[in-house]
PDB file of N, CA, C and O in Angstrom:
ATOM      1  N   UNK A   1       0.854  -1.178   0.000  1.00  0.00           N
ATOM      2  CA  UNK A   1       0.000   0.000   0.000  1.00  0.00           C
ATOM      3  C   UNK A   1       0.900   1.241   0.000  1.00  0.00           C
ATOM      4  O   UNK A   1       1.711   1.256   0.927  1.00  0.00           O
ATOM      5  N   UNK A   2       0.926   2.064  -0.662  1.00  0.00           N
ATOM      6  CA  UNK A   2       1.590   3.543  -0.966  1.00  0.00           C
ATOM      7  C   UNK A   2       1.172   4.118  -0.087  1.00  0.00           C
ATOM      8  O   UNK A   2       0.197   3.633   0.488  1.00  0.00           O
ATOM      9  N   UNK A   3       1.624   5.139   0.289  1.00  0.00           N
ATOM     10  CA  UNK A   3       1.543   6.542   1.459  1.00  0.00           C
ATOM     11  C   UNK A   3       0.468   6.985   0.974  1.00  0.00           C
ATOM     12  O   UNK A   3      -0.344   7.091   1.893  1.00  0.00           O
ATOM     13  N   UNK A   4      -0.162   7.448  -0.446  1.00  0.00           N
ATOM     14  CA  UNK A   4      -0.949   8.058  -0.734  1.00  0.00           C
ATOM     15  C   UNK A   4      -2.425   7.123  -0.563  1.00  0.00           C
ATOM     16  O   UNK A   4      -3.574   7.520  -0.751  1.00  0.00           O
ATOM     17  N   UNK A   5      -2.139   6.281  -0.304  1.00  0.00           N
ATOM     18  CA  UNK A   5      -3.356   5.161  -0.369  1.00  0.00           C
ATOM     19  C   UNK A   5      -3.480   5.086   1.478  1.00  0.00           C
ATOM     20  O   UNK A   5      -4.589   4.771   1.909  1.00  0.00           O
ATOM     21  N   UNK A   6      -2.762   5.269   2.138  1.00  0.00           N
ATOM     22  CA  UNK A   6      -2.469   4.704   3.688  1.00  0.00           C
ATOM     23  C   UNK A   6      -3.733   6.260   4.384  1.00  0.00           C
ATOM     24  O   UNK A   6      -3.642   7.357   3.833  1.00  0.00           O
ATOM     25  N   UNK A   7      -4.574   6.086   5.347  1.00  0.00           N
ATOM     26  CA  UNK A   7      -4.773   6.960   5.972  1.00  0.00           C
ATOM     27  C   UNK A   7      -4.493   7.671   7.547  1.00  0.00           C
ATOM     28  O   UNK A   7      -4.149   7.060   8.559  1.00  0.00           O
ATOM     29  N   UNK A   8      -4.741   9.074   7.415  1.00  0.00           N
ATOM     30  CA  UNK A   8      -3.586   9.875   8.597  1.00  0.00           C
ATOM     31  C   UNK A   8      -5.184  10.234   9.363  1.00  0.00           C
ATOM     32  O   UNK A   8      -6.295   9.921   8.933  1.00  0.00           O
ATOM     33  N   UNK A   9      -4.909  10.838  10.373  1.00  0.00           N
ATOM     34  CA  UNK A   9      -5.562  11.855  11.623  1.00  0.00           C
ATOM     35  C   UNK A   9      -4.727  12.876  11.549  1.00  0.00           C
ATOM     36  O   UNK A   9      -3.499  12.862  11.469  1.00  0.00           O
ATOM     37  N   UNK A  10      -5.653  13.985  11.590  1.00  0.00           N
ATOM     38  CA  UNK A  10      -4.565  15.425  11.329  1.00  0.00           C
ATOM     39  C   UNK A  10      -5.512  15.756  12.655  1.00  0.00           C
ATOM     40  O   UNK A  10      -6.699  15.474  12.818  1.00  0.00           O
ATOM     41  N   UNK A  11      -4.513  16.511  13.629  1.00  0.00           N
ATOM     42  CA  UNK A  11      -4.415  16.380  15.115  1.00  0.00           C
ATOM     43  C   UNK A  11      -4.998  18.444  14.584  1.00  0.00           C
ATOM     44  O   UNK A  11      -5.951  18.892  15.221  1.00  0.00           O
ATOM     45  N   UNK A  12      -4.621  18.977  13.966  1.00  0.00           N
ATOM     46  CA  UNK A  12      -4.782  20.404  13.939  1.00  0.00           C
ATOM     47  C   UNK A  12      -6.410  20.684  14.016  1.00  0.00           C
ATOM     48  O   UNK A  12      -6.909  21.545  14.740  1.00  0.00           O
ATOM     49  N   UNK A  13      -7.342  19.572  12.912  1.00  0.00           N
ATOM     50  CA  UNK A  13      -8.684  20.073  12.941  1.00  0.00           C
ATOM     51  C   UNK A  13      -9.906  18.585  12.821  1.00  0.00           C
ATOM     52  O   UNK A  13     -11.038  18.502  12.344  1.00  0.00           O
ATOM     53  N   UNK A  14      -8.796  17.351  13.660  1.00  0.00           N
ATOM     54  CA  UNK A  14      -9.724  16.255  13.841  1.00  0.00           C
ATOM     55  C   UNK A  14     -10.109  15.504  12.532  1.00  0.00           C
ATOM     56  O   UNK A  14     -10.822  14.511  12.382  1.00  0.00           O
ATOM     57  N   UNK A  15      -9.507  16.180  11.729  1.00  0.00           N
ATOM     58  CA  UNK A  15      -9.873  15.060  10.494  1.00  0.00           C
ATOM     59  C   UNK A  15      -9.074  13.871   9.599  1.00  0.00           C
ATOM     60  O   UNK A  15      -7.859  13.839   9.406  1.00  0.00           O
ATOM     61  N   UNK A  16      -9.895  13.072   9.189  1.00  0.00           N
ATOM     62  CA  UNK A  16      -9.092  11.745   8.777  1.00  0.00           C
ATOM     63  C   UNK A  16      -9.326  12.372   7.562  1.00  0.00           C
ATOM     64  O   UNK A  16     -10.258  12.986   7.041  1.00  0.00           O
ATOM     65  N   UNK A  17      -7.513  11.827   7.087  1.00  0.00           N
ATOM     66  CA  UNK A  17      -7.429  12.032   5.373  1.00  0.00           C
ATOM     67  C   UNK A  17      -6.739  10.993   4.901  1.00  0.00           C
ATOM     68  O   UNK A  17      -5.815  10.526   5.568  1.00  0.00           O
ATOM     69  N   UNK A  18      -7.101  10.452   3.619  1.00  0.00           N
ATOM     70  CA  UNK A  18      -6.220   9.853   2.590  1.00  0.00           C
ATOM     71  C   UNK A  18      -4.500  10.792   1.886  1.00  0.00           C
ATOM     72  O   UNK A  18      -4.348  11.873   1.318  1.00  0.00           O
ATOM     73  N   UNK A  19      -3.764   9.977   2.201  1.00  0.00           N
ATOM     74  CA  UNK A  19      -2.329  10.802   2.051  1.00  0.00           C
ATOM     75  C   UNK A  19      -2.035  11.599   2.649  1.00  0.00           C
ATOM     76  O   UNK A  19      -2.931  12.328   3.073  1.00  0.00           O
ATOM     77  N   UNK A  20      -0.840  11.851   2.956  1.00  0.00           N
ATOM     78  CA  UNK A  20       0.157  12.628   3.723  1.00  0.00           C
ATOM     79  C   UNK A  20      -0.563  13.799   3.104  1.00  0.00           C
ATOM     80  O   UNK A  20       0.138  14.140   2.151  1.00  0.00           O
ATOM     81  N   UNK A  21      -1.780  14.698   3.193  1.00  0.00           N
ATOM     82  CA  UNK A  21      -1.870  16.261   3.126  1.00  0.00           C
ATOM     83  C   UNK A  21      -1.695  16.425   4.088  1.00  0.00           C
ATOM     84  O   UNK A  21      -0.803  17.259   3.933  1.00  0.00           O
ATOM     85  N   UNK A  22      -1.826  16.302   5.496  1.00  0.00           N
ATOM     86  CA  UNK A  22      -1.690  17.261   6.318  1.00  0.00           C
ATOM     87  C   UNK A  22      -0.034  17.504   6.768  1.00  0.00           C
ATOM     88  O   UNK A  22       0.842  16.843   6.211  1.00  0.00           O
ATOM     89  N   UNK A  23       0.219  18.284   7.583  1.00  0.00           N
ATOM     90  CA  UNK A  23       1.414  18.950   8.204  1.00  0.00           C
ATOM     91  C   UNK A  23       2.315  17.673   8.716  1.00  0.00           C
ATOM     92  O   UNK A  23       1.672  16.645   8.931  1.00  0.00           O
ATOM     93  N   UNK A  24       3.636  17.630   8.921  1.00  0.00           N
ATOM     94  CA  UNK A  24       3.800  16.241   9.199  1.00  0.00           C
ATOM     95  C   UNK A  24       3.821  16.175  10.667  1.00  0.00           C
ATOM     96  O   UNK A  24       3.795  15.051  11.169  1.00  0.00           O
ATOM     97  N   UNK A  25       3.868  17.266  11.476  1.00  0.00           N
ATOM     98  CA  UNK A  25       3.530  17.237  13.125  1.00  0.00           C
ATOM     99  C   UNK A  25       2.661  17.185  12.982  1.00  0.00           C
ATOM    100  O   UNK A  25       2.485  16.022  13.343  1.00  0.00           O
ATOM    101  N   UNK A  26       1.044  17.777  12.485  1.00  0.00           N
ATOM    102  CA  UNK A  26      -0.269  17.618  12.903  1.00  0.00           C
ATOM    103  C   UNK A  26      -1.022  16.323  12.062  1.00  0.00           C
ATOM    104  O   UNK A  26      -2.182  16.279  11.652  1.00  0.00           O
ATOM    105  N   UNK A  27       0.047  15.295  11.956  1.00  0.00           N
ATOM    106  CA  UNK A  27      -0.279  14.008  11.377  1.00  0.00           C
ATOM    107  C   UNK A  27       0.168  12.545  12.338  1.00  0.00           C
ATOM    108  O   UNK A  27       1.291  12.213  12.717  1.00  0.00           O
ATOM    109  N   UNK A  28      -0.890  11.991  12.508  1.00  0.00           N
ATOM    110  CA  UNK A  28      -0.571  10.858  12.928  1.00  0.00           C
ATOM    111  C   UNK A  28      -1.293   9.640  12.049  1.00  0.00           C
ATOM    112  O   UNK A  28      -2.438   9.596  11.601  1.00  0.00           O
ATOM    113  N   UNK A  29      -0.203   8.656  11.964  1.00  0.00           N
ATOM    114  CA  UNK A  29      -0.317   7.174  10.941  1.00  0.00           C
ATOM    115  C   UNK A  29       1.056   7.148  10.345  1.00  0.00           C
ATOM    116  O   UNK A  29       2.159   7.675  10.492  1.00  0.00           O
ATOM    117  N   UNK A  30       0.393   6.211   9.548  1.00  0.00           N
ATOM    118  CA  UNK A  30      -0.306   5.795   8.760  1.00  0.00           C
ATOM    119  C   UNK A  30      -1.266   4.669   9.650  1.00  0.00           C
ATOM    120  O   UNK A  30      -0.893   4.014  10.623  1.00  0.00           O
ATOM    121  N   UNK A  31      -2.449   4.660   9.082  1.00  0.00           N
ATOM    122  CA  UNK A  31      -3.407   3.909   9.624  1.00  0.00           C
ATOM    123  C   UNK A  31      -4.173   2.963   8.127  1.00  0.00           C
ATOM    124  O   UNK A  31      -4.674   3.585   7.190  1.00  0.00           O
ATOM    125  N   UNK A  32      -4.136   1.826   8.158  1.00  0.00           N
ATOM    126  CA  UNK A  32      -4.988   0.676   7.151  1.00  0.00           C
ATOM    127  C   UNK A  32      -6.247   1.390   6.653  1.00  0.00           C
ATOM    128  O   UNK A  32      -6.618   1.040   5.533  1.00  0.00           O
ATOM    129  N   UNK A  33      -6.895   2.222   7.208  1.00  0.00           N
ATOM    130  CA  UNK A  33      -8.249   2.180   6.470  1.00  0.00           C
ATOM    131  C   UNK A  33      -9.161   3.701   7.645  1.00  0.00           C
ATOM    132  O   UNK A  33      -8.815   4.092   8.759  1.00  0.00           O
ATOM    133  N   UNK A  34      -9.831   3.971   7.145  1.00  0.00           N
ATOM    134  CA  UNK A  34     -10.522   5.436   7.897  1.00  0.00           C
ATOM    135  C   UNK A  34     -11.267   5.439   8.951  1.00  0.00           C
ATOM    136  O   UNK A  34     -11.603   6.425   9.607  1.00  0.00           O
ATOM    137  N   UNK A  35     -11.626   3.976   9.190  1.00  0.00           N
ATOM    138  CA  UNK A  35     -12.122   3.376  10.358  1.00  0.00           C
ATOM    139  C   UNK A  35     -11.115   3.755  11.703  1.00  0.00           C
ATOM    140  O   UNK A  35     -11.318   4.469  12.684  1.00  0.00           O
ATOM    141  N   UNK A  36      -9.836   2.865  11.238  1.00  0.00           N
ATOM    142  CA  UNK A  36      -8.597   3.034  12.150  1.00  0.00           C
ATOM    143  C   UNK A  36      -8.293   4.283  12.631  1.00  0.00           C
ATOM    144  O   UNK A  36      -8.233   4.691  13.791  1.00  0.00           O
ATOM    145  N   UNK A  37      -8.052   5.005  11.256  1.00  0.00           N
ATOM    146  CA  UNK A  37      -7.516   6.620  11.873  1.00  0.00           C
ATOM    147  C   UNK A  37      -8.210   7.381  12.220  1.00  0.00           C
ATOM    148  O   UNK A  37      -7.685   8.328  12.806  1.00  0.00           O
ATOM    149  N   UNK A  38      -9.777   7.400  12.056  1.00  0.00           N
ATOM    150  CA  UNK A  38     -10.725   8.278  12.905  1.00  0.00           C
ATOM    151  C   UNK A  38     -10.722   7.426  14.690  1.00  0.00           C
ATOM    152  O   UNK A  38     -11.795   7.465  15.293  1.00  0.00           O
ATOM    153  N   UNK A  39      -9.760   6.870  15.242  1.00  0.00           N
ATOM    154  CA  UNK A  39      -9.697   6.037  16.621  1.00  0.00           C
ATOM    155  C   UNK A  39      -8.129   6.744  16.695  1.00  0.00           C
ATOM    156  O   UNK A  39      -7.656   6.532  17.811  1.00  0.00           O
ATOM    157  N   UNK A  40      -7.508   7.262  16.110  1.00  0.00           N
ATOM    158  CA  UNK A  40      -6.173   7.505  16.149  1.00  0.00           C
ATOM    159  C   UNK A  40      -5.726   8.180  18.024  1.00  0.00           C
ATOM    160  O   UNK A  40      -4.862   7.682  18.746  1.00  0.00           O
ATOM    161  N   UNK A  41      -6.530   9.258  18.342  1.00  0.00           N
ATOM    162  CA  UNK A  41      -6.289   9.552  19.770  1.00  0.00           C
ATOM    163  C   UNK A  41      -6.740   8.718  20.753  1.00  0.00           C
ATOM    164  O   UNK A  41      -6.447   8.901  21.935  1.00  0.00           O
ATOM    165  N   UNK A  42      -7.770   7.372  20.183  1.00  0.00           N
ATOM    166  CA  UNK A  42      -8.266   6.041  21.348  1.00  0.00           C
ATOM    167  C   UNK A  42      -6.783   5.848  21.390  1.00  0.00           C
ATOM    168  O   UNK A  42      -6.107   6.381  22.270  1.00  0.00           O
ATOM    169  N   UNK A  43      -6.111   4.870  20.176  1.00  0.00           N
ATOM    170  CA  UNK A  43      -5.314   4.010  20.312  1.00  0.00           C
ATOM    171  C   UNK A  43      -3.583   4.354  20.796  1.00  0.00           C
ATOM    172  O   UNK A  43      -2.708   3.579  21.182  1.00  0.00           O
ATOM    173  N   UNK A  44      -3.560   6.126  20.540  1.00  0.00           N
ATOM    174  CA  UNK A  44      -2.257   6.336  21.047  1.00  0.00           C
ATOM    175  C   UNK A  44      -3.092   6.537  22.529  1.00  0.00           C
ATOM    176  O   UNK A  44      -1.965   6.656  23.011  1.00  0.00           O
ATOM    177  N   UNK A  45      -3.868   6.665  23.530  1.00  0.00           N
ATOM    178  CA  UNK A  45      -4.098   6.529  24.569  1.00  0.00           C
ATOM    179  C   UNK A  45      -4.121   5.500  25.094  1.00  0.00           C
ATOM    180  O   UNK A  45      -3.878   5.557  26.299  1.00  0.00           O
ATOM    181  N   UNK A  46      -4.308   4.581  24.711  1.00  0.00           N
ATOM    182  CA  UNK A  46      -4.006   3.301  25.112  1.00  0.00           C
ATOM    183  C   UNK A  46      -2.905   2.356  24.714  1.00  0.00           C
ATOM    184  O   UNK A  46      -2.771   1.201  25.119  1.00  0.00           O
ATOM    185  N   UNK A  47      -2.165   2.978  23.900  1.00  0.00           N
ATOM    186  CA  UNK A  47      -0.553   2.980  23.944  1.00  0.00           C
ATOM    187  C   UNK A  47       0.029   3.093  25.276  1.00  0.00           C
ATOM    188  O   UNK A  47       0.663   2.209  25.853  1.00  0.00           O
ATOM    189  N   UNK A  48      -0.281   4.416  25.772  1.00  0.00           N
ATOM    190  CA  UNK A  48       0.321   5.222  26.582  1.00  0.00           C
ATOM    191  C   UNK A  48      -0.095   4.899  28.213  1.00  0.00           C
ATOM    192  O   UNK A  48       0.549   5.087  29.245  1.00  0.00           O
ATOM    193  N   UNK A  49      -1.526   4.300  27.970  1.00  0.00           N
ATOM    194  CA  UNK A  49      -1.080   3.187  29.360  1.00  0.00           C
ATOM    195  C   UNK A  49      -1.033   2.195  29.396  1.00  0.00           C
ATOM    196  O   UNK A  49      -1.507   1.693  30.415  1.00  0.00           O
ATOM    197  N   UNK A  50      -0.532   1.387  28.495  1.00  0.00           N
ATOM    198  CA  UNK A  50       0.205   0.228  28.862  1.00  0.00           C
ATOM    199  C   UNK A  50       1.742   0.515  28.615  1.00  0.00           C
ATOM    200  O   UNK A  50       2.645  -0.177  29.086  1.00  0.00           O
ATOM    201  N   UNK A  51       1.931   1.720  27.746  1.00  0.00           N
ATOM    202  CA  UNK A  51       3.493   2.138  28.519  1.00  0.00           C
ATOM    203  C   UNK A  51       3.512   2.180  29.799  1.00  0.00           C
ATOM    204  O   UNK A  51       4.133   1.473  30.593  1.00  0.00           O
ATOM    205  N   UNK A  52       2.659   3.214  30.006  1.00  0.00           N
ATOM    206  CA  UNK A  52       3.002   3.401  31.735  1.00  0.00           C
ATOM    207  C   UNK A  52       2.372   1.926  32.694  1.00  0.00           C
ATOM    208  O   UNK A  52       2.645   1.851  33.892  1.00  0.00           O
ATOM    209  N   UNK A  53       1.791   1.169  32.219  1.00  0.00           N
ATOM    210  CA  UNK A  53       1.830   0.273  32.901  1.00  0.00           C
ATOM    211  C   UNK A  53       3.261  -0.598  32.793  1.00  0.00           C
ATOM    212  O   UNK A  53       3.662  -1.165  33.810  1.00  0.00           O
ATOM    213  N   UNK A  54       3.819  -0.669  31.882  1.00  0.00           N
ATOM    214  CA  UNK A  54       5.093  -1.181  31.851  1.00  0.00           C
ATOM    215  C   UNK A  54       5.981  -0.680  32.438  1.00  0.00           C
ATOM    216  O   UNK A  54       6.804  -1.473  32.897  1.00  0.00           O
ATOM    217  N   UNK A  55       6.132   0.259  32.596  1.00  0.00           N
ATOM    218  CA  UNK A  55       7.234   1.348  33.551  1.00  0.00           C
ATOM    219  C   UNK A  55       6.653   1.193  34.897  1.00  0.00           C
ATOM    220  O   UNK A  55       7.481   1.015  35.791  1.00  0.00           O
ATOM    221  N   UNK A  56       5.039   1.230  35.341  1.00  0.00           N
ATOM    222  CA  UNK A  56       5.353   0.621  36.763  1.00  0.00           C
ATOM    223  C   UNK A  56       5.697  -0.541  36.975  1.00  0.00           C
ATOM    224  O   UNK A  56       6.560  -0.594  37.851  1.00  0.00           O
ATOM    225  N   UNK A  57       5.295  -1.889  36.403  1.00  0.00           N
ATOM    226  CA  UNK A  57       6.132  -3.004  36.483  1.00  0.00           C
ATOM    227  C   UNK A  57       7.416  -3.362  36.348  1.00  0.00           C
ATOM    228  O   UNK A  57       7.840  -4.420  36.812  1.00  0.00           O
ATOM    229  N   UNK A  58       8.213  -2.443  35.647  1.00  0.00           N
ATOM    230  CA  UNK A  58       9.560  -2.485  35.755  1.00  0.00           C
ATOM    231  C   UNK A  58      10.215  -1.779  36.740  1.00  0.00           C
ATOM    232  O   UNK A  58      11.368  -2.015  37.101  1.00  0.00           O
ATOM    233  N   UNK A  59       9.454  -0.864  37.209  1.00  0.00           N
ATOM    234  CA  UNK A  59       9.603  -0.722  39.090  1.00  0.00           C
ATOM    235  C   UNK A  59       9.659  -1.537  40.034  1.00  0.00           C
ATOM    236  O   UNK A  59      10.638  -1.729  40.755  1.00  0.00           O
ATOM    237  N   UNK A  60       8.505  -2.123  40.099  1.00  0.00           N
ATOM    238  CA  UNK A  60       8.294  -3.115  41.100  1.00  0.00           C
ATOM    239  C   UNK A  60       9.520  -4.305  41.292  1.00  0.00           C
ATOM    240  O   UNK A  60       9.395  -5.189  42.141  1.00  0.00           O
TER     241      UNK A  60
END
């Protein structure tokens, strides 16, 4: 699948696009399909705690 075919979340005004148009900071993906990247702020949130769940277990 090409970049231009892959879809982004543009973080500036909430919208899912086909291809790298948006800014490349106010872009997150590539994401499989528009389903995926309209979830783009679910799934980096739930990235981000099971990072931090990993960092407290590597405390313990």
């Amino acid at each position: 699948m090409s970049e231009d075919e892959q879809w982004y979340y543009c973080v500036a005004d909430g919208s899912v696009r086909q291809g790298k148009d948006a800014r490349g900071l106010d872009r997150m993906g590539p994401y499989p399909d528009r389903e995926t990247a309209k979830r783009a702020l679910e799934i980096a949130a739930e990235r981000n705690r099971a990072a931090d769940k990993a960092d407290r277990d590597w405390d313990d």
